[in-house]
KEVEX-695035 format. One line per field, with one value per residue (C-alpha): residue number from 1; x, y, z. Coordinates in Angstrom, 3 decimals, always signed. Each point is the difference from the previous one (the first is absolute). Layout:
BEGIN
pos: c(NUM, ...)
east: c(X, ...)
north: c(Y, ...)
up: c(Z, ...)
***
This chain:
BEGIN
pos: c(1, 2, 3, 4, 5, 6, 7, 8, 9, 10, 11, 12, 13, 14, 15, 16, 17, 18, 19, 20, 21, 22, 23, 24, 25, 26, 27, 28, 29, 30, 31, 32, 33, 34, 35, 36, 37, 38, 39, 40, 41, 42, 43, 44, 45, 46, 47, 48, 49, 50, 51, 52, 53, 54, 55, 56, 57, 58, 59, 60, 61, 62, 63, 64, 65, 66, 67, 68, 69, 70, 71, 72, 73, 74, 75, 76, 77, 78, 79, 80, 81, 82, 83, 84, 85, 86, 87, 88, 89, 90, 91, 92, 93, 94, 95, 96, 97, 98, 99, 100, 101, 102, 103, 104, 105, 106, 107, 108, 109, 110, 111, 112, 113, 114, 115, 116, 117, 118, 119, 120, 121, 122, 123, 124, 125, 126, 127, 128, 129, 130, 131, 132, 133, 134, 135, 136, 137, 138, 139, 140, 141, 142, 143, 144, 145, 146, 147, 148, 149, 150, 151, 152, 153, 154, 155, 156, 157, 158, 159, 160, 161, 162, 163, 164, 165, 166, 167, 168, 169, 170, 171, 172, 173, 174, 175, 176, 177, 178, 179, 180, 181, 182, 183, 184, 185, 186, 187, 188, 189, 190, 191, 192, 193, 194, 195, 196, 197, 198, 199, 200, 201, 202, 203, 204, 205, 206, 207, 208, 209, 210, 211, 212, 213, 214, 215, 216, 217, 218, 219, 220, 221, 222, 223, 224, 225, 226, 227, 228, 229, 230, 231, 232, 233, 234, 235, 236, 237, 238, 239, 240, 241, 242, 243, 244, 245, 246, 247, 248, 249, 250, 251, 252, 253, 254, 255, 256, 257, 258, 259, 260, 261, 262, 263, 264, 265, 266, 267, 268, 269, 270, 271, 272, 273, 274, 275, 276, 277, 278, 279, 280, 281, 282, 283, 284, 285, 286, 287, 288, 289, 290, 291, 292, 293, 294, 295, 296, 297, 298, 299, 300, 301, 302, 303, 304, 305, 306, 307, 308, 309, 310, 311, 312, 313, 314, 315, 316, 317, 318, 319, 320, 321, 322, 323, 324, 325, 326, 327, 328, 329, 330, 331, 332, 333, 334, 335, 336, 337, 338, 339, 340, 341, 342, 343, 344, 345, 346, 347, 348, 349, 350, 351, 352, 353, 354, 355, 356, 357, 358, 359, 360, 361, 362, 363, 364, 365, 366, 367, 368, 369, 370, 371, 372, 373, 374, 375, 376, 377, 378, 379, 380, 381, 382, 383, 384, 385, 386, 387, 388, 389, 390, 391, 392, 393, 394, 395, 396, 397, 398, 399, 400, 401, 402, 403, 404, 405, 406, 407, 408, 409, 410, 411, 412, 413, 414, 415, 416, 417, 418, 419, 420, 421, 422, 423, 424, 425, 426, 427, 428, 429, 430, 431, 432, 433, 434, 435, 436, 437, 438, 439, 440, 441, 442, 443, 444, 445, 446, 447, 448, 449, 450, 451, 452, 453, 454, 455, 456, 457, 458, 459, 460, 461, 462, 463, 464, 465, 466, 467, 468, 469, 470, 471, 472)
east: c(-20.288, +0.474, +3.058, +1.209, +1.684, +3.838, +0.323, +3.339, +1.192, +0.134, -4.009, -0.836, +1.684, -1.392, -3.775, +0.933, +1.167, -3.268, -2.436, +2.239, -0.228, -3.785, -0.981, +2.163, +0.604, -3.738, +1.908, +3.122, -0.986, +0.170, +3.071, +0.426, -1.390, +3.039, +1.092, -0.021, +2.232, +2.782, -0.668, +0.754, +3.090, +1.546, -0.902, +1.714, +2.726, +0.376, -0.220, +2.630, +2.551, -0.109, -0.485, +0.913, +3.439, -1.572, -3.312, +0.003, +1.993, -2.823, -3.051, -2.766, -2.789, -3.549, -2.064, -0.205, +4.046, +0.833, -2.421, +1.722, +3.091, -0.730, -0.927, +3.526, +1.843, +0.280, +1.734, +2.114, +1.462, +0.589, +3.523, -0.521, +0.096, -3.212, -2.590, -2.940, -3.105, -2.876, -3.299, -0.856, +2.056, +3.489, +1.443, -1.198, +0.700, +3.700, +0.068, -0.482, +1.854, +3.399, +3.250, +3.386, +3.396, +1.684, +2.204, -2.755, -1.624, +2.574, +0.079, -2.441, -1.921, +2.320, +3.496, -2.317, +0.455, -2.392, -0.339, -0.819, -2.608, +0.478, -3.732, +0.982, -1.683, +1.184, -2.215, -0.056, -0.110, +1.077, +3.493, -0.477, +2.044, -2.812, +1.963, -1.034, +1.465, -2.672, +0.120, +3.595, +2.261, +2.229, +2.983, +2.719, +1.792, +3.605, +0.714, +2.855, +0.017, +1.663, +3.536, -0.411, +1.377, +0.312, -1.058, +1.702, +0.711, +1.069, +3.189, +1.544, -1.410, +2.828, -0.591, +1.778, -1.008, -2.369, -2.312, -1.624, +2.506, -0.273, +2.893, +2.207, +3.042, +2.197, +4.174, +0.400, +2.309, -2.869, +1.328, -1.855, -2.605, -1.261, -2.938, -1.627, -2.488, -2.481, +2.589, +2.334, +3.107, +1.159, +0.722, +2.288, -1.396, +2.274, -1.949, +0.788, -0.824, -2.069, +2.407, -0.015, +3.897, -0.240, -2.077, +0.167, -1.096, -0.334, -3.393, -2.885, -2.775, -1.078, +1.619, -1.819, +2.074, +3.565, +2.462, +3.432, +2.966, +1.116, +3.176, +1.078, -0.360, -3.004, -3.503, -2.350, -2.854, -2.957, -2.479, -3.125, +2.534, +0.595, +3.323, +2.457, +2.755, +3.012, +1.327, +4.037, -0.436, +3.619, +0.020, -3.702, -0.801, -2.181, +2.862, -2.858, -3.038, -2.220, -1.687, -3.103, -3.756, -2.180, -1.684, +0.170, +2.200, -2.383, +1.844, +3.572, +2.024, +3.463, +0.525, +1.404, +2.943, +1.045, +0.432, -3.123, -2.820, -3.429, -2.394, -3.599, -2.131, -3.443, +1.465, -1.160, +3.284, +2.757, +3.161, +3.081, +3.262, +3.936, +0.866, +3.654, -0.344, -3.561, -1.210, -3.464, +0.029, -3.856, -3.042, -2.304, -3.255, -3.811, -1.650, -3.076, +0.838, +2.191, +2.256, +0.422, +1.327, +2.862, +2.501, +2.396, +1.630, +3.447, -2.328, -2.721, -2.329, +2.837, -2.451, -3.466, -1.914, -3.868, -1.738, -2.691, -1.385, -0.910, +2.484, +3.638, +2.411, +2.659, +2.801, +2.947, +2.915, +2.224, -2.219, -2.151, -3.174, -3.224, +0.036, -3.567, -2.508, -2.473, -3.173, -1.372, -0.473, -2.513, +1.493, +3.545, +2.734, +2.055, +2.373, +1.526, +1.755, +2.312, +0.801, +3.539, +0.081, -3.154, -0.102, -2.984, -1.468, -3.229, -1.375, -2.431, -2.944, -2.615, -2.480, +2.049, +3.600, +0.848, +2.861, +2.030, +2.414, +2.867, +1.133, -2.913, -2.304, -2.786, -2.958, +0.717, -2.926, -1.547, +1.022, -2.502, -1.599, -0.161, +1.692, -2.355, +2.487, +2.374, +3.036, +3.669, +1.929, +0.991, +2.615, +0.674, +2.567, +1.889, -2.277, -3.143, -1.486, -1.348, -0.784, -2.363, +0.037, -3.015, -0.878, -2.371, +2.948, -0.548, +2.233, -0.932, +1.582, -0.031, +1.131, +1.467, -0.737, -3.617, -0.754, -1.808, +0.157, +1.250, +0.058, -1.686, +2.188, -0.771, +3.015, -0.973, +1.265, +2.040, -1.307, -0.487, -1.150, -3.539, -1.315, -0.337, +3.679, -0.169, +1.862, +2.723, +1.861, +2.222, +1.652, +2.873, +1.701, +3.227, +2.885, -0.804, -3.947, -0.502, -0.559, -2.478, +0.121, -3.025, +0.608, -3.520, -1.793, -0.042, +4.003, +1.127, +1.966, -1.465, +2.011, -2.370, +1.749, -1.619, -1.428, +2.071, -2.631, -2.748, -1.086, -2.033, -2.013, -0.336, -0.457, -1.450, -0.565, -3.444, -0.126, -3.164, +1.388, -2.043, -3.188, +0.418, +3.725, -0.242, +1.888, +0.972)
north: c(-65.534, +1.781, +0.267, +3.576, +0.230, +0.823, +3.921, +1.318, +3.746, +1.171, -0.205, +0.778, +2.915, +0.842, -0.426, +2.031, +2.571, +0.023, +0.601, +2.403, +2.334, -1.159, +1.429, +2.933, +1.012, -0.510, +1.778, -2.423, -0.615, +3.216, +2.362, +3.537, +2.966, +1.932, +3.303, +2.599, +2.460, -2.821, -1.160, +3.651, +0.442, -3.161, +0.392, +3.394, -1.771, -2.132, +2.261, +2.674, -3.576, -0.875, +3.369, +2.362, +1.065, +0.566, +0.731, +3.946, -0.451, -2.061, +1.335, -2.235, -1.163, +2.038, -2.349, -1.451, -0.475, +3.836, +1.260, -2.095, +0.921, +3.705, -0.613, -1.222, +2.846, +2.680, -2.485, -1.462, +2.893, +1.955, -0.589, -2.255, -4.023, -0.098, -3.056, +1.273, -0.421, +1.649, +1.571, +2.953, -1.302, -0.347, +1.440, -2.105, -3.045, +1.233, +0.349, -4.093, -0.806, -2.457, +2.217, -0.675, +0.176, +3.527, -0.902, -1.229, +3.884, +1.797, -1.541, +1.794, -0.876, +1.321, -2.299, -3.275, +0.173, -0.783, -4.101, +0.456, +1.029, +1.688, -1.576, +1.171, +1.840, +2.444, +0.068, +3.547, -0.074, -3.755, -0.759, -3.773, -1.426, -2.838, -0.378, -3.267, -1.513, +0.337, +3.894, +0.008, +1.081, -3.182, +0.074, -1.866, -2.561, +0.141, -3.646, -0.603, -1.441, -3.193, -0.511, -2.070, -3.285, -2.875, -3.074, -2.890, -3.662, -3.402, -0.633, -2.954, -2.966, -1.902, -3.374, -1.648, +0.139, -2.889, +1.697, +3.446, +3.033, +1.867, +2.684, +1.789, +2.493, +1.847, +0.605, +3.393, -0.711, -1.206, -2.984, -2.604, -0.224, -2.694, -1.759, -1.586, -3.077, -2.227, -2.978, +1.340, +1.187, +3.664, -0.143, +2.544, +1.231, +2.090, +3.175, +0.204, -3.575, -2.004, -2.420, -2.193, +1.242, -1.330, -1.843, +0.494, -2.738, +0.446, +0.944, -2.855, +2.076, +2.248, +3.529, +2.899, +2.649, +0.961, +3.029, +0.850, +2.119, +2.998, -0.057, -3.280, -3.063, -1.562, -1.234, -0.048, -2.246, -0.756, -2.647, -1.599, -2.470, +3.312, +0.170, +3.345, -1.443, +2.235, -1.712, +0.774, +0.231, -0.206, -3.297, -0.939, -1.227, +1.061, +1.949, +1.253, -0.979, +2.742, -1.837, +1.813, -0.152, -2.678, -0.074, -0.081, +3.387, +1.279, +3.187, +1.529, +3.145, +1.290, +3.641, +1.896, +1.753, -2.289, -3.164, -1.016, -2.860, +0.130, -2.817, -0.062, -3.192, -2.317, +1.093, +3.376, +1.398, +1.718, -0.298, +1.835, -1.900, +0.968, -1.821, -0.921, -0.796, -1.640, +1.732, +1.456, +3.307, +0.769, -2.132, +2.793, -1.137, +1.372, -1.604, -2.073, -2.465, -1.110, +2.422, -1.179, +3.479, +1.707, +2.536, +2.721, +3.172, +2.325, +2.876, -0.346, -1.844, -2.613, -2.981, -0.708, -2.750, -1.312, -2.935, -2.179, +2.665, +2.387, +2.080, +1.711, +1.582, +2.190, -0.955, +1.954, -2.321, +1.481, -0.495, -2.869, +1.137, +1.345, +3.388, -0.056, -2.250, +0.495, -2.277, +0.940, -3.429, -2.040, -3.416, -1.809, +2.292, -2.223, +1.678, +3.179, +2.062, +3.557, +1.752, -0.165, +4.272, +1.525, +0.182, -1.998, -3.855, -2.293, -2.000, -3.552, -1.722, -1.664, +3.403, +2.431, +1.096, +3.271, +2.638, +1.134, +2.828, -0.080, +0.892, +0.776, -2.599, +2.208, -1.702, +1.137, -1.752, -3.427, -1.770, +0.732, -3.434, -3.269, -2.901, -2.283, -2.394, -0.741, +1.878, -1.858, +2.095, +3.240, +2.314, +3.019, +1.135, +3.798, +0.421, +0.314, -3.788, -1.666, -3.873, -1.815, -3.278, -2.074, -3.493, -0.762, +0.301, +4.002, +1.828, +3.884, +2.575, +4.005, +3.600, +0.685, +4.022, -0.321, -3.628, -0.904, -3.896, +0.524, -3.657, -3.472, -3.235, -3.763, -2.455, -3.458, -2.795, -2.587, -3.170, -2.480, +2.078, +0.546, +3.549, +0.546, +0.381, +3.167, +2.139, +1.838, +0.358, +2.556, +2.159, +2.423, +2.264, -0.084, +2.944, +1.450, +0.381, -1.551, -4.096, -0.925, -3.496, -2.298, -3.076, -1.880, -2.938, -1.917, -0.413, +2.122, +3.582, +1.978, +3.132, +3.205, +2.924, +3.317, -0.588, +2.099, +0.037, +1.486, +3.688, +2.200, -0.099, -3.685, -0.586, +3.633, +1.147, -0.668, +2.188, +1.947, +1.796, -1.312, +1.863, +0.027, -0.645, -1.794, +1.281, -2.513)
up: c(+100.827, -3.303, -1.433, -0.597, -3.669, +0.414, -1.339, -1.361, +2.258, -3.454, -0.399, +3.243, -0.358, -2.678, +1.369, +2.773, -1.930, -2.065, +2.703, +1.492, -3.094, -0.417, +3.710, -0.127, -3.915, -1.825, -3.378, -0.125, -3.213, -1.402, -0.218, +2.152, -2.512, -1.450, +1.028, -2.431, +1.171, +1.001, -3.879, -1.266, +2.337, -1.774, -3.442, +0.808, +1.155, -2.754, -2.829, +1.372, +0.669, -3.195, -1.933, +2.478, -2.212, -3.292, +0.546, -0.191, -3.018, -2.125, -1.662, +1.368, -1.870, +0.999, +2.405, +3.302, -0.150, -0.850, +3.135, +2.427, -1.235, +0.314, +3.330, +0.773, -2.257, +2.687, +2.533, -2.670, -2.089, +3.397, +1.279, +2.333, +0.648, +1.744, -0.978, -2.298, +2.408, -2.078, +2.053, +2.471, +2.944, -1.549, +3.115, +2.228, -1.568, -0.340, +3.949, -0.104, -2.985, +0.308, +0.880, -1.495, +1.140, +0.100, -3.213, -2.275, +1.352, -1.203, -4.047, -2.386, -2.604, -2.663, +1.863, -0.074, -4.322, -2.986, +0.954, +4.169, +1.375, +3.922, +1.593, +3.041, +2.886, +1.866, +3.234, +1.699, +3.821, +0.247, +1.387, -0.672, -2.922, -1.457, -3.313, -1.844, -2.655, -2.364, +0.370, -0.214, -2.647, -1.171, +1.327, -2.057, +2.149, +2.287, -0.564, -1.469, -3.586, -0.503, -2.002, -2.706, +0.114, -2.429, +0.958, +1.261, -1.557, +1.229, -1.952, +1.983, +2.426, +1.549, +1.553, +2.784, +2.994, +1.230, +2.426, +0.416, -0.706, +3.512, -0.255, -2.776, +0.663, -2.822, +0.183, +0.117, -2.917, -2.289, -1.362, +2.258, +2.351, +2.670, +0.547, +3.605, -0.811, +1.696, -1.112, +2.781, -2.223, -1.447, -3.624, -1.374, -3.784, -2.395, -1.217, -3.610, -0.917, +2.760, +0.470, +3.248, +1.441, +3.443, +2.911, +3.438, +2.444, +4.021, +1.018, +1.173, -0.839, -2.407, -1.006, +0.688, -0.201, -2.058, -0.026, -1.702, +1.580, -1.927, +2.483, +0.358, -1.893, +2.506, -1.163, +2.893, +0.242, +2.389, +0.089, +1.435, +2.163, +2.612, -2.086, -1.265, -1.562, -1.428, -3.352, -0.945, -3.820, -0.308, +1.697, -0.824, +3.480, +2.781, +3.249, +1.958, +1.087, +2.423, +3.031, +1.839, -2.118, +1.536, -3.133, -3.821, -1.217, -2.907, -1.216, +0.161, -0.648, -0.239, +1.921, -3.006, +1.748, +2.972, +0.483, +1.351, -0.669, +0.501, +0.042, +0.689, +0.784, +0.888, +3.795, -0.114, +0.194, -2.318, +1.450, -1.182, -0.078, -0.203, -3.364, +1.010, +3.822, -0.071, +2.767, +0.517, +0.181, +0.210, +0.271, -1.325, +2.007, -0.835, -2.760, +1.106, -2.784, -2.462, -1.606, -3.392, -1.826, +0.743, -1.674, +1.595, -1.031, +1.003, +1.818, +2.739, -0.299, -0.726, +0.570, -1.352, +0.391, -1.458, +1.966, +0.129, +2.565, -2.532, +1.441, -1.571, +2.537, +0.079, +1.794, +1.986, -0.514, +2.675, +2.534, -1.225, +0.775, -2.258, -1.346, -1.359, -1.494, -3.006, +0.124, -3.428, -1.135, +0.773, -1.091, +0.365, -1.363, -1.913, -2.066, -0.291, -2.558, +0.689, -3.024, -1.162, -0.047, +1.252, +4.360, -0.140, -0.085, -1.173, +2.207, -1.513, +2.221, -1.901, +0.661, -1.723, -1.203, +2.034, -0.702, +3.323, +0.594, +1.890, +2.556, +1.591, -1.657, -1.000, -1.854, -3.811, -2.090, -0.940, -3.287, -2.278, -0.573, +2.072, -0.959, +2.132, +0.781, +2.644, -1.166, +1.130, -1.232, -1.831, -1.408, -1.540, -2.365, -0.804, -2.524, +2.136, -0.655, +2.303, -0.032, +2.242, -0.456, +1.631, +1.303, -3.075, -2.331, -0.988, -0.839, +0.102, -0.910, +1.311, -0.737, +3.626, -0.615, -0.537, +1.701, -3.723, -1.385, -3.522, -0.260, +1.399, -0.963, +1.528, -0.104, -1.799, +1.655, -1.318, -1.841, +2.500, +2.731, +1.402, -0.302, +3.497, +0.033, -2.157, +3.256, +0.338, +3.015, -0.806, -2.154, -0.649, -2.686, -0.611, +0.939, -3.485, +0.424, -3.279, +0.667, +1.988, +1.925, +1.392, +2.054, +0.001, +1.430, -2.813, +0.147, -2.633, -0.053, -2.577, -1.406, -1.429, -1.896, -1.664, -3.614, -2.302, -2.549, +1.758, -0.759, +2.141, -3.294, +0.225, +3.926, +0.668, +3.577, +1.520, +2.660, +1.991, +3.100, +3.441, +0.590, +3.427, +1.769, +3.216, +3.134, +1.921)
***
């Protein structure tokens, strides 16, 4: 029996393909004859595009040029912005030609100026609006341009800690700030010079999540042991401890007006707790996964949450249940960012960085690049900057107006430690807006600030507004 030699689908395709066009195309080799008249309507086309403004103004040379030209001069010096189609059946060609919108109709020639050219059709009889862009006039575009910004610097890297740096939370007085690590303690850091002030020992795992009373004098921490402890700064000692996750508590918020806690976890739940009395007051139940970003506000929607879903809801606080859900992402929504003054928030997956508006939650825009990365966390200053920091060890920042990435920073890890732990795991300004704070994986906190030398002159703005802005 012969053997049959082993063919790849690539050439037999191929062969196939051949004697198909062999039995049923004998001139595959040669190319379709070209149409005149199509050839004259585009040459047309072409010349009144590009020369359509000036040409009745020029004196053109005598030749081939000058008689095409003159062709065209009746349909160009006329006051109209109808396309120069030369021959006998002008008017019937104009029944077929492309039809614009009603407000590129009503513009003449003499409006569109000296530089534009109007090579537009108006198609008599035709209702349909087939307006292209290449027959268009350019429009100038409604995205808003970006504030300029100068560009941020790391100033300060504080050691200490001796495992990952999970968590960070500022005083509202500004003079310290708190740190959750992988090493299972809270370190207490003083603003102004990086010193080490205080550490906190009580958890058994590590701390994922940290906040900072503005009425009392409580720290509140959560961690991957299923752990909320309250923390008496005056006493430095945990008073409280919040029983009811089954799993590790990965985020944490303080309700700005009453005395309410909010935790959100690996159990799919974020449950709302009454700070003094420990109770439960709501296990807010609907995530498919792990909520692992959560911040609130005084007004409705007083709760939202991002989770390894995909999903961000809106909760009703009074009543505990859902008041909507957005599912524009189409990754794990792990951090989120509201604005310190504008009614509105950013949300971070690793597809995209999308602007929200409260209170509905309407869809606002993407960010205008992608960081590629899984982003862990984010913030956003008065100023309108936005930082995103991802699990590569970029840092990124954005104009929070416009969505535009005026600048693209990566941390460098600390001598002794690999590359791979180039991440960080979260970050945070401080009450002012003008420090910046990363906690990353290779156990350092790192403190960025605005360069006061830098010019627009000498980091100018490179921005292009989107071509095309994406609706959902």
């Amino acid at each position: 029996m012969e053997l049959v030699e082993p063919q790849s689908l690539k050439k037999l395709s191929f062969k196939s393909l051949k004697r198909a066009l062999d039995l049923f195309s004998p001139l595959h080799g040669e190319f379709p004859p070209l149409d005149p008249e199509s050839k004259k309507i585009r040459i047309s086309h072409k010349i009144n595009a590009e020369y359509g403004g000036i040409k009745h103004s020029i004196v053109q040379p005598s030749g081939e040029t000058k008689h095409s030209v003159q062709d065209q001069a009746p349909a160009a010096s006329a006051p109209s912005n109808a396309l120069a189609l030369p021959g006998p059946e002008d008017a019937q060609r104009v029944e077929n030609a492309l039809a614009v919108g009603p407000s590129l109709q009503t513009k003449n020639l003499n409006e569109a100026g000296p530089g534009k050219s109007m090579t537009v059709v108006p198609a008599s009889g035709s209702e349909r609006n087939l307006s292209t862009s290449a027959l268009m006039e350019r429009i100038p575009s409604k995205w808003p341009r970006p504030v300029w910004h100068p560009p941020w610097k790391n100033y300060r890297v504080i050691s200490g800690h001796l495992g990952w740096v999970r968590s960070i939370a500022f005083d509202p007085s500004n003079t310290w700030f708190c740190t959750g690590s992988a090493d299972r303690t809270i370190k207490i850091w003083d603003v102004g010079t990086g010193r080490l002030k205080l550490t906190l020992t009580g958890h058994i795992e590590q701390i994922r999540g940290l906040a900072v009373s503005s009425k009392h004098t409580y720290m509140f921490s959560a961690g991957d042991d299923k752990m909320v402890k309250c923390w008496d700064l005056e006493q430095n000692k945990c008073i409280r401890s919040y029983h009811g996750h089954l799993s590790g508590v990965y985020c944490l918020a303080l309700h700005p007006t009453i005395d309410i806690l909010l935790t959100g976890g690996r159990d799919s739940v974020c449950r709302a707790w009454d700070i003094r009395s420990k109770t439960q007051i709501h296990a807010l139940s609907g995530h498919d996964n792990t909520v692992c970003s959560v911040f609130t506000r005084p007004m409705d929607p007083q709760v939202v949450t991002g989770s390894h879903d995909t999903t961000i809801k809106f909760w009703d606080l009074r009543n505990g249940k859902t008041m909507s859900t957005l599912t524009n992402h189409k990754k794990s929504v792990r951090a989120l960012a509201l604005h310190p003054k504008e009614h509105n928030f950013a949300s971070a997956s690793a597809d995209n960085i999308k602007k929200f508006a409260l209170p509905k939650g309407e869809f606002l825009h993407n960010m205008l690049s992608q960081q590629k990365t899984i982003i862990n966390s984010m913030a956003v200053n008065e100023d309108g900057v936005l930082a995103t920091a991802g699990d590569n060890g970029s840092l990124w920042f954005w104009d929070w107006t416009s969505g535009h990435n005026f600048q693209q920073s990566q941390t460098i890890v600390q001598p002794g430690s690999l590359d791979s732990e180039a991440g960080i795991y979260a970050v945070s300004y401080d009450i002012t807006g003008t420090r910046l704070v990363t906690c990353e994986a290779d156990k350092t906190i790192k403190m960025w600030k605005e360069d006061e030398m830098a010019t627009p002159e000498t980091f100018p703005l490179n921005f292009k507004p989107p071509k095309e802005i994406r609706r959902f």
